[in-house]
C-alpha positions in Angstrom: 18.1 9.3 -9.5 16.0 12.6 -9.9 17.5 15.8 -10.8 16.8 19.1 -9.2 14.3 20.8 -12.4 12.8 17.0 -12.7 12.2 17.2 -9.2 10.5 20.7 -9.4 8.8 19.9 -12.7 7.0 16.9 -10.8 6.5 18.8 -7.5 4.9 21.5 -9.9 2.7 18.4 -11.7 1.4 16.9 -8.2 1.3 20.1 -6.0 -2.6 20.4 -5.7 -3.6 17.2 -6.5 -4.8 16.4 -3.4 -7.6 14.1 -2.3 -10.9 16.7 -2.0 -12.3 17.1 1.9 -15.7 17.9 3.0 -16.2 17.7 6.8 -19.7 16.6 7.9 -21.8 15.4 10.2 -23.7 11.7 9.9 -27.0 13.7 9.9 -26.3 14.9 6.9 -25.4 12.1 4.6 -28.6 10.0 3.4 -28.7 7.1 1.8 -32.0 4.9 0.7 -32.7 1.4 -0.7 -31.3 2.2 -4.5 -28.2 3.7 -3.1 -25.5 1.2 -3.8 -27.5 0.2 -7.3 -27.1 4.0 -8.0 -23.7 4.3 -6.6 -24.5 7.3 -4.9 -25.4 9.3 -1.6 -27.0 12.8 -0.9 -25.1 15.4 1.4 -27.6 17.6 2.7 -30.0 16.8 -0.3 -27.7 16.8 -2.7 -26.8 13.9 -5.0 -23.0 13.0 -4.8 -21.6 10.1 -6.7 -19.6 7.5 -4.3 -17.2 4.7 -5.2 -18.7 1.1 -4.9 -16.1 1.0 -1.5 -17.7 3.9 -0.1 -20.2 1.8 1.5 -17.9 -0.5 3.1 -16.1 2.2 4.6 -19.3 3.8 5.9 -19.9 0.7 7.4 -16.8 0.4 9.0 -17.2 4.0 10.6 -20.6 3.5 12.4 -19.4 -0.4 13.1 -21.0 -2.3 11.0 -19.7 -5.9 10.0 -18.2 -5.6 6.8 -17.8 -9.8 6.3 -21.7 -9.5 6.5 -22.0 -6.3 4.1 -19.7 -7.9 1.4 -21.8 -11.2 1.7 -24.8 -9.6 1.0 -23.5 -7.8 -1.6 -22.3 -11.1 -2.7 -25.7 -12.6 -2.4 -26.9 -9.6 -4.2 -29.2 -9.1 -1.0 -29.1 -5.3 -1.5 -31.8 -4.3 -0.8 -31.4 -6.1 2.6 -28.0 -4.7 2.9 -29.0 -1.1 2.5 -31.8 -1.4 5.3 -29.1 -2.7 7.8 -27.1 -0.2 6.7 -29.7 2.9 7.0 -30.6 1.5 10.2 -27.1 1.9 11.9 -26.5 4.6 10.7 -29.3 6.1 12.6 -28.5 4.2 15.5 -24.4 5.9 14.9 -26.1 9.2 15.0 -27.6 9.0 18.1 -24.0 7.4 19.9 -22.0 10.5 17.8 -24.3 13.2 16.8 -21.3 15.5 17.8 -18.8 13.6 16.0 -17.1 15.4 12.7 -16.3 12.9 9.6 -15.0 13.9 6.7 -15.8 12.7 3.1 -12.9 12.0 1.0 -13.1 12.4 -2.8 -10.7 11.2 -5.9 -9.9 14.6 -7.8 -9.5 13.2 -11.1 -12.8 10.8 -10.9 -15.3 13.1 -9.4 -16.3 10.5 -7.0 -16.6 10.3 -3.0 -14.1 7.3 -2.3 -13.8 7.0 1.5 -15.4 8.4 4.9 -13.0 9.0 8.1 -13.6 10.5 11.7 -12.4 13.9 11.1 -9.6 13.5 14.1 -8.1 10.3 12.7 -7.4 12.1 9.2 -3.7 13.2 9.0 -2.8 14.0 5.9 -0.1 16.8 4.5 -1.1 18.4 1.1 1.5 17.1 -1.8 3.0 20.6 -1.5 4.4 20.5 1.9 5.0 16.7 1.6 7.3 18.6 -1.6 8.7 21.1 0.8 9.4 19.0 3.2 11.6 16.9 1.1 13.5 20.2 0.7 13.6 20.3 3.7 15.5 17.2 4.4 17.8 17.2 1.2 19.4 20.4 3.0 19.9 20.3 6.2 21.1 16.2 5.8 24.5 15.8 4.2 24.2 12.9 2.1 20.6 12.3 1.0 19.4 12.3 -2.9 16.0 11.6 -4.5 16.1 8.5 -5.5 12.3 8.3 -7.2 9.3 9.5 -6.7 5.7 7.1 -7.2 2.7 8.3 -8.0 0.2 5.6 -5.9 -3.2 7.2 -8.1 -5.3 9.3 -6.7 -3.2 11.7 -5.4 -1.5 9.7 -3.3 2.3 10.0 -3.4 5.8 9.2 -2.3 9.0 10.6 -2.1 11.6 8.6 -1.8 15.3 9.8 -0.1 18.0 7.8 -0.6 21.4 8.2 1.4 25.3 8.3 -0.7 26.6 5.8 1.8 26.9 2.1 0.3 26.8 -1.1 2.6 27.4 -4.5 1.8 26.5 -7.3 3.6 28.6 -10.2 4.1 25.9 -12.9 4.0 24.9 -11.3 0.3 28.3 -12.1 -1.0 30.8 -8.6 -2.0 28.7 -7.6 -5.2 25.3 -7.4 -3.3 25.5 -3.4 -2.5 22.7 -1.0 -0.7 21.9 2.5 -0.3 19.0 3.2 2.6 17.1 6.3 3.4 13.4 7.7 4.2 10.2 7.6 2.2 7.7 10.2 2.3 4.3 8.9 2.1 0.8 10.7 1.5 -1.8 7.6 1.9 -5.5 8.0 1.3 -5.8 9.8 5.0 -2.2 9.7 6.5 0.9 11.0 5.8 4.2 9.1 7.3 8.2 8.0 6.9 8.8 4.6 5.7 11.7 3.0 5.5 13.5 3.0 1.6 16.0 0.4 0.7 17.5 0.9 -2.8 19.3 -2.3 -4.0 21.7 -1.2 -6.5 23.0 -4.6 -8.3 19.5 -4.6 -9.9 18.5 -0.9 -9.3 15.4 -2.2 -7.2 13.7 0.1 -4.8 11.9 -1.2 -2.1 9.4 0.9 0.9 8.6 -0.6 3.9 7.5 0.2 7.4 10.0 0.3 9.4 10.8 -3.6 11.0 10.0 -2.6 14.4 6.7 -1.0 13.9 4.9 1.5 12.4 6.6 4.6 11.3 5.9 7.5 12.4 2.5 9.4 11.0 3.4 13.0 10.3 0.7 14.6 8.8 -1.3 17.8 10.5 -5.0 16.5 11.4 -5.9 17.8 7.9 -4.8 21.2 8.7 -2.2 21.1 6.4 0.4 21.9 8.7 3.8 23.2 7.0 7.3 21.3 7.7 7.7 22.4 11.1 5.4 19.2 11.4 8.8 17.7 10.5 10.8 19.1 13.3 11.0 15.9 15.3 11.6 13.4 11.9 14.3 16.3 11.2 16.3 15.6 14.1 15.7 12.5 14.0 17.3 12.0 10.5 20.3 13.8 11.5 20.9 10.5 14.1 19.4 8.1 11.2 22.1 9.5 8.9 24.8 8.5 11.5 24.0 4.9 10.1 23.5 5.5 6.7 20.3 5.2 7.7 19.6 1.5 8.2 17.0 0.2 9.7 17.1 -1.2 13.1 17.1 -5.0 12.9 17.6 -4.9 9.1 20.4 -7.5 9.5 18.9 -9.9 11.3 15.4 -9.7 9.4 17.9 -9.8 6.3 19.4 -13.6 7.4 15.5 -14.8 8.3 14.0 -13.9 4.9 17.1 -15.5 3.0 16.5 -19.0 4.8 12.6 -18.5 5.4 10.5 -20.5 2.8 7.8 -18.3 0.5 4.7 -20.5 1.3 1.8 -20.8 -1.5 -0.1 -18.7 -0.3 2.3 -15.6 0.3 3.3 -16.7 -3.6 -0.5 -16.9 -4.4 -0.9 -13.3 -3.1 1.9 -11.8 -5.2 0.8 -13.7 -8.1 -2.9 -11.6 -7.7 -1.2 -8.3 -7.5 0.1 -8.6 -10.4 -2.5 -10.0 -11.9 -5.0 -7.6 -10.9 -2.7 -4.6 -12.2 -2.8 -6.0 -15.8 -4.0 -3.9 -18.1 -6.2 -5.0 -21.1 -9.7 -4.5 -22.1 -10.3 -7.6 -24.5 -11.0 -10.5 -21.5 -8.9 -13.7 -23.7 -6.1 -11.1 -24.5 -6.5 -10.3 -20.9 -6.6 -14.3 -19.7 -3.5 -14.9 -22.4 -1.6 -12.1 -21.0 -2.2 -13.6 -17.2 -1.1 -16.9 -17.9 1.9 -15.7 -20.0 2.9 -13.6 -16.9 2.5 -16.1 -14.5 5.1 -18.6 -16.6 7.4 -15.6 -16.5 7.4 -13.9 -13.8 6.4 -16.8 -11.1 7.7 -20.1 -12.4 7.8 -21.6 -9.0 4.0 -20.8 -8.5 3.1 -22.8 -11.7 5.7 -25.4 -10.5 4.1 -25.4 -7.8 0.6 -25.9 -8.8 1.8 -29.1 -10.9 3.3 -30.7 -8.2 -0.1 -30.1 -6.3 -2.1 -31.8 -8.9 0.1 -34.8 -9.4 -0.7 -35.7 -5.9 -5.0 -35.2 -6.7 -5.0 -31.5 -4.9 -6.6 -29.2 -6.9 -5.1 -25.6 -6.1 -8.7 -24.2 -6.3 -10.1 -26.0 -3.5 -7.9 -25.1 -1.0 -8.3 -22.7 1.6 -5.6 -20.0 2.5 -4.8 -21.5 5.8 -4.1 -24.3 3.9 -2.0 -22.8 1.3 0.4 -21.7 3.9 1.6 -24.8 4.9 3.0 -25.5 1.5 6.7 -24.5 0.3 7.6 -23.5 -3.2 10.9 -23.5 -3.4 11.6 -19.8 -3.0 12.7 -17.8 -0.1 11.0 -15.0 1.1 13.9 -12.7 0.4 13.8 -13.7 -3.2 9.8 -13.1 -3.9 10.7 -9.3 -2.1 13.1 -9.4 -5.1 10.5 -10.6 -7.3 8.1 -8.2 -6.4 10.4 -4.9 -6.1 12.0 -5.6 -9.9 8.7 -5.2 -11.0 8.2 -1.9 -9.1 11.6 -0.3 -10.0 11.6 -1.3 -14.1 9.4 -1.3 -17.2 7.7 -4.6 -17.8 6.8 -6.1 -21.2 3.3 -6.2 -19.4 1.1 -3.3 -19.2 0.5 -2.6 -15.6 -1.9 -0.3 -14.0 0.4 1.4 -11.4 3.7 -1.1 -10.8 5.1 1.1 -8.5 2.8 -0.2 -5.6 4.9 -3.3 -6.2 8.2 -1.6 -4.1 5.2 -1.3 -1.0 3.9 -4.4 -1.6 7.7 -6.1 -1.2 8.4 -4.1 1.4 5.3 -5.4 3.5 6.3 -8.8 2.5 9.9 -8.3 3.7 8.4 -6.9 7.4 5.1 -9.1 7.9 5.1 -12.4 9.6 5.7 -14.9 7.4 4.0 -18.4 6.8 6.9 -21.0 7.2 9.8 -19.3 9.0 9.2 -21.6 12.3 8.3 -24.4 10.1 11.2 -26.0 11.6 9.9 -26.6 15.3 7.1 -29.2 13.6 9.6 -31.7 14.1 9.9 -31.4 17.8 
């Protein structure tokens, strides 16, 4: 749990470290054929550096087909890929001359990193997501700070955890939880997830709430203060009734502990993790990955040898494909797998592990691969 002076020493730290925002108009971004070689655009005629994703997400805003960006890029057909580009762009700025974008850029890196349509960007500043929090902790009897992640940059959550323990019968008498709120900033929203704290292994784990979305909170950029919060105040109040469990947390609960984790849902962890190793030296690297995989996934390598003892190569498989095959592991315990690597120190140098209590909590709400493997036999 955080105390009150770490809580105001972070909130101090992370205050202000908000993504930079330059509202513009298409008209007055310009990009030409060494653009993307360059990594860079000019605003009004001047040169701005831009993240390699920039591109792709400019694409996306003047709808552009991304699968055919990133296979010319692939291709290395960039010179082809910045004409198409240039040219709907123009075409964009005839259909929304009018239309207000803003430019999104990482504090810490100096670099544009993202393009949005102005209206769609709802996003608090750290300070009232901080405030906020206050907010909550006071006028709801019960709640605590349980954590708070730093998601890089400037992205942040908060996470709110209520006193009251449940158990659940299914988990046996020692399996105890404590639920509450997470207060998200995202790279152009701000929202409350759900946040499910699993004490017999002090795992955290954030998740959308099972029935949908939750709810965006953040002031179209205008960095509206916590009476943005008046409705998710109330709200909490009735939440807190509950001890703040999710609707259809149960039932989700009993599908994940009976649903197998398919190859490729174990696949995709596996890369997470993989691609938040740290190490510069590539074989230190490549004997750190395959160290980590034996650890941390057995099943995944066991797996992959069972695959190859019948003649399939892992490799050559596609990802439908991959989902069709079990690995011995439900789904509840890969959440597991991937929220203990999220809530503790591992012995392997990770980028940012925190990501790793959001990434089990969209595997614990998304559809999975083999839950209605079942009805095959019908």
């Amino acid at each position: 749990m955080i105390s009150n002076d770490d809580f105001n020493n972070i909130k101090a730290e992370l205050s202000g470290q908000d993504p930079l925002v330059k509202r513009v108009k298409l008209s007055q971004i310009t990009i030409d054929d060494h653009s993307i070689e360059n990594s860079c655009i000019h605003v009004n005629g001047i040169r701005v550096p831009v993240s390699r994703a920039f591109f792709n997400r400019l694409g996306q805003v003047v709808n552009l087909n991304i699968g055919l960006l990133n296979r010319m890029q692939k291709n290395e057909d960039r010179l082809i890929q910045m004409k198409l580009l240039e040219a709907v762009k123009a075409y964009a700025e005839t259909r929304d001359g009018g239309k207000d974008f803003l430019l999104i850029g990482d504090q810490d890196k100096h670099v544009i990193t993202n393009i949005v349509v102005a209206d769609r960007y709802a996003r608090l500043t750290n300070g009232t997501l901080f405030e906020t929090a206050e907010v909550l902790l006071n006028e709801v009897p019960g709640l605590s700070v349980e954590s708070i992640d730093r998601q890089g940059a400037g992205n942040m959550s908060i996470n709110l955890v209520h006193a009251d323990d449940k158990g659940f019968e299914r988990l046996g008498p020692d399996e105890i939880f404590r639920f509450g709120v997470s207060l998200v900033n995202g790279d152009n929203t701000s929202r409350v997830d759900d946040f499910m704290y699993r004490l017999a292994c002090s795992n955290g784990m954030i998740s959308k709430t099972p029935t949908g979305s939750g709810p965006k909170i953040g002031g179209g950029g205008s960095g509206a203060g916590p009476e943005a919060f008046r409705d998710i105040l109330n709200q909490a109040h009735i939440w807190a009734e509950n001890g703040f469990i999710p609707v259809s947390f149960q039932d989700r609960l009993d599908r994940a502990m009976n649903a197998q984790a398919s190859y490729a849902e174990m696949s995709r962890a596996w890369d997470l993790v993989e691609y938040q190793l740290q190490e510069e030296d590539p074989d230190r690297k490549l004997w750190l990955a395959k160290a980590a995989k034996v650890q941390l996934f057995p099943h995944l390598e066991e797996t992959e040898r069972r695959m190859l003892n019948k003649g399939i190569k892992p490799q050559d498989l596609t990802n439908e494909q991959k989902k069709f095959i079990k690995t011995g592991r439900t789904i509840w315990d890969l959440v597991n797998d991937l929220t203990w690597l999220g809530s503790h120190t591992s012995t392997y140098p990770m980028a940012n592990a925190k990501k790793f209590k959001v990434e089990g909590g969209n595997l614990f709400v998304k559809t999975w691969d083999l839950e209605h493997a079942n009805l095959t036999s019908i």
